[in-house]
N, C-alpha and C positions, 0 to 999 in steps of 0.2 A: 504428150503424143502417145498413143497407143500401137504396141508392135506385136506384132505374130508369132516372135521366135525367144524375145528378150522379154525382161520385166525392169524398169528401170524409176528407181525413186532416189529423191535429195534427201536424206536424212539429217537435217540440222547441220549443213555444208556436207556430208560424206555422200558424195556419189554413187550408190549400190546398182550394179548389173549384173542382173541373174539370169543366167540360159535357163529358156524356160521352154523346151524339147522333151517331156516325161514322154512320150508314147516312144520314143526316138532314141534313147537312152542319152538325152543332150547331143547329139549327133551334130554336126556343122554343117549348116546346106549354104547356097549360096545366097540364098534370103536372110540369114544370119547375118554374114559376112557382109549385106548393105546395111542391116538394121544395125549391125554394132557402129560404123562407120559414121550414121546417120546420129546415133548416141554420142559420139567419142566429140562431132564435132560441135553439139549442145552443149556436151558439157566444154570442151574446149573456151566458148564465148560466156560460161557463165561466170561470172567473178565468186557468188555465193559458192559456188563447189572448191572446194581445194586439195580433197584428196578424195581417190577413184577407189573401190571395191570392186574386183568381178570375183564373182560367185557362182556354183551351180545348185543340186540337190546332193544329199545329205549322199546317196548312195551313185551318183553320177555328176559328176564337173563337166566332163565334157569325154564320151567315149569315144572320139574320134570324130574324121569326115561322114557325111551320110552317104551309105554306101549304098541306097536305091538313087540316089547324084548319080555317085561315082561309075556304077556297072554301066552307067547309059553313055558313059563319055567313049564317044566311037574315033578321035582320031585326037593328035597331037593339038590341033587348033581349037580344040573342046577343051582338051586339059589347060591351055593356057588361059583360056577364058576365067575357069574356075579357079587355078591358082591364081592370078590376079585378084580375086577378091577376096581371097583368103590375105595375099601379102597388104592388102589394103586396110582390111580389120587387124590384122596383128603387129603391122607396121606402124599403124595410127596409136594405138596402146602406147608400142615402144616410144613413140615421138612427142606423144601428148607432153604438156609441160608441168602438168601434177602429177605427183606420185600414184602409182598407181598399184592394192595390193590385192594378189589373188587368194584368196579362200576357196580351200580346197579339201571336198571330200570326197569318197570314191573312185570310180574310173576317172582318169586321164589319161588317155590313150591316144598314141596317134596324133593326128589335130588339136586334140584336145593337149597333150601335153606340148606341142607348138605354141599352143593360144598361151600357156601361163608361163613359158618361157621369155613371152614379150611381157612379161609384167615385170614392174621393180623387184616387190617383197614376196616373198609367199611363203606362207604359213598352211599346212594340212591336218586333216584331224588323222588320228589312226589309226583310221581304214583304208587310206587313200592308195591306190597303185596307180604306178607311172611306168611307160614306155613309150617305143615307138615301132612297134608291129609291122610297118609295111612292108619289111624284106620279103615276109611272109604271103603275101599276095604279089610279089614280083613286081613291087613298088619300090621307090625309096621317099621319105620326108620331102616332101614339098613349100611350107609353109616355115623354115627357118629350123629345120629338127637336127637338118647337118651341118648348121654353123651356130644357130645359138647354143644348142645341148653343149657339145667340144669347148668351149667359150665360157660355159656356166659350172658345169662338174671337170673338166679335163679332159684331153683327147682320149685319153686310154679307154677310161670307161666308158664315155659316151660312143666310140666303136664299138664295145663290147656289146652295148644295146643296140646300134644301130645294124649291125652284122647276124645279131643272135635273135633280134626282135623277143628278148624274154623282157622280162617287166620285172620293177624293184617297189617293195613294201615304203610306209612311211620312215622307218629306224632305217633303210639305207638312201633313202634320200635326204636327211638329213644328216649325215653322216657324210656324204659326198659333195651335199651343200648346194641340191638342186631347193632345198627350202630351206629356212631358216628355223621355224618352230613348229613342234607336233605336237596340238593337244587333243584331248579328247574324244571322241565322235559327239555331236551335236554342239561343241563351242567354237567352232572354228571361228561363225561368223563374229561370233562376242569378242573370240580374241581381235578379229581383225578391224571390230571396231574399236575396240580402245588402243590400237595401233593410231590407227587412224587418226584417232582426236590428238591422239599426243603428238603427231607430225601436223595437224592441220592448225595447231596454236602457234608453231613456228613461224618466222620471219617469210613470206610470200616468195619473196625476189630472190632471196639465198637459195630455198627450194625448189626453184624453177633451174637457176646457174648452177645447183649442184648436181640434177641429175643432165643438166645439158653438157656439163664437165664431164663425169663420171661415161654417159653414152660417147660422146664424140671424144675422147681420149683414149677409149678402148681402138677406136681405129687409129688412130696414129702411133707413130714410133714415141719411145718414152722422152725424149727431149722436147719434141713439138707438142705431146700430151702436158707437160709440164710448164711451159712457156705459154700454153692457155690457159692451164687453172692460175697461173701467175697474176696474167689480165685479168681474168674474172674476179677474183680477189679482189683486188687495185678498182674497180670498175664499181664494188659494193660499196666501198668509201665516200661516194658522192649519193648513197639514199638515205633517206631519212630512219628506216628499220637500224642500220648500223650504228648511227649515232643513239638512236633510242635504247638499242641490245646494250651496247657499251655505257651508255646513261646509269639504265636501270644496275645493272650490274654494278655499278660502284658506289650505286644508291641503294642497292641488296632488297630490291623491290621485284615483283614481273614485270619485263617490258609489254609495250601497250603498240603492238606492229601494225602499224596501219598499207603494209605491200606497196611501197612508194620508197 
């Protein structure tokens, strides 16, 4: 399927979605916001896919909402309209049940740093700056900025950005642990494909129960968190991947996972 805002290809099972906005600086309209939605749930139903890349260009990820959108939204019932489809694109990410990593260079700004906050892993080259600017137009984050940021780096410093709307280099996002690794400018995506693969030769059903663990225990209190990853454990015992993993393992062979 052909889309207007996204570019999206199957790379030998890896998922790649690239904002493809260059006049716009990757800006986020609400055409975006259907088109990822309309991606998220393809790949959702494809078996062949097992693990997700979103990606932008080398000098922009995503600089935020589009703000020839935004200036036109004349009353609360507009705004709601439009964050609705922004919580539907970055919600659908977070919910998907394959991992999902963003590759990131340049801006992420704004929306843009919402969007890769719903991702699992992320990795930036860098060049990469990150905030979230809207105090400064007499907004605040709409799209997840004041509860996933708080949530990902820690309250402190994610008030500090959401109050000061200044933006932090790749060396202190990583260091706060809004990503995980910072290579290069032009390897991002290389690294995030051999991410990729190395998560996508894993066991199917573990990778699905570990990020459904990991998302849905963050909301609960630590005993009721703990007494689900309990079951989920207990629950892998009856597919065929665990007896395979355990096979292979004491036969010092690779197991051979067939997601069952």
């Amino acid at each position: 399927m052909a889309y207007n805002t996204i570019v999206y290809e199957n790379k030998e099972g890896i998922g790649i979605i690239t904002i493809n906005r260059p006049k716009s600086m990757n800006s986020l309209s609400s055409e975006l916001f259907r088109e990822m939605v309309e991606v998220l749930d393809q790949i959702a139903v494809d078996p062949e896919v097992r693990v997700v890349i979103l990606t932008g260009s080398e000098k922009f990820f995503a600089a935020g909402a589009d703000i020839t959108e935004i200036r036109n939204i004349a009353s609360a019932v507009d705004a709601h309209t439009f964050i609705k489809g922004a919580h539907a694109a970055f919600n659908g990410l977070e919910n998907l049940e394959k991992p999902v990593i963003a590759a990131i260079s340049g801006l992420a700004l704004g929306g843009g740093c919402e969007l890769l906050l719903a991702c699992d892993i992320r990795i930036c080259s860098e060049n990469a700056i990150f905030g979230q600017p809207e105090i400064k137009i007499g907004v605040i984050p709409g799209a997840g900025g004041t509860q996933r940021l708080p949530r990902t780096i820690g309250v402190t410093k994610a008030k500090e950005l959401l109050y000061t709307g200044d933006t932090m280099d790749a060396a202190e996002a990583l260091r706060v642990g809004l990503v995980s690794r910072v290579v290069p400018v032009g390897k991002v995506l290389e690294e995030a494909l051999a991410m990729a693969k190395k998560i996508a030769r894993q066991a199917g059903v573990a990778l699905r129960i570990t990020k459904d663990v990991v998302n849905t225990g963050l909301s609960l209190d630590l005993a009721s968190a703990l007494a689900y990853e309990a079951r989920c454990f207990e629950m892998l015992f009856d597919t065929q991947d665990q007896k395979e993993g355990m096979t292979a393992f004491v036969e010092k062979r690779k197991p051979n996972f067939k997601d069952r």
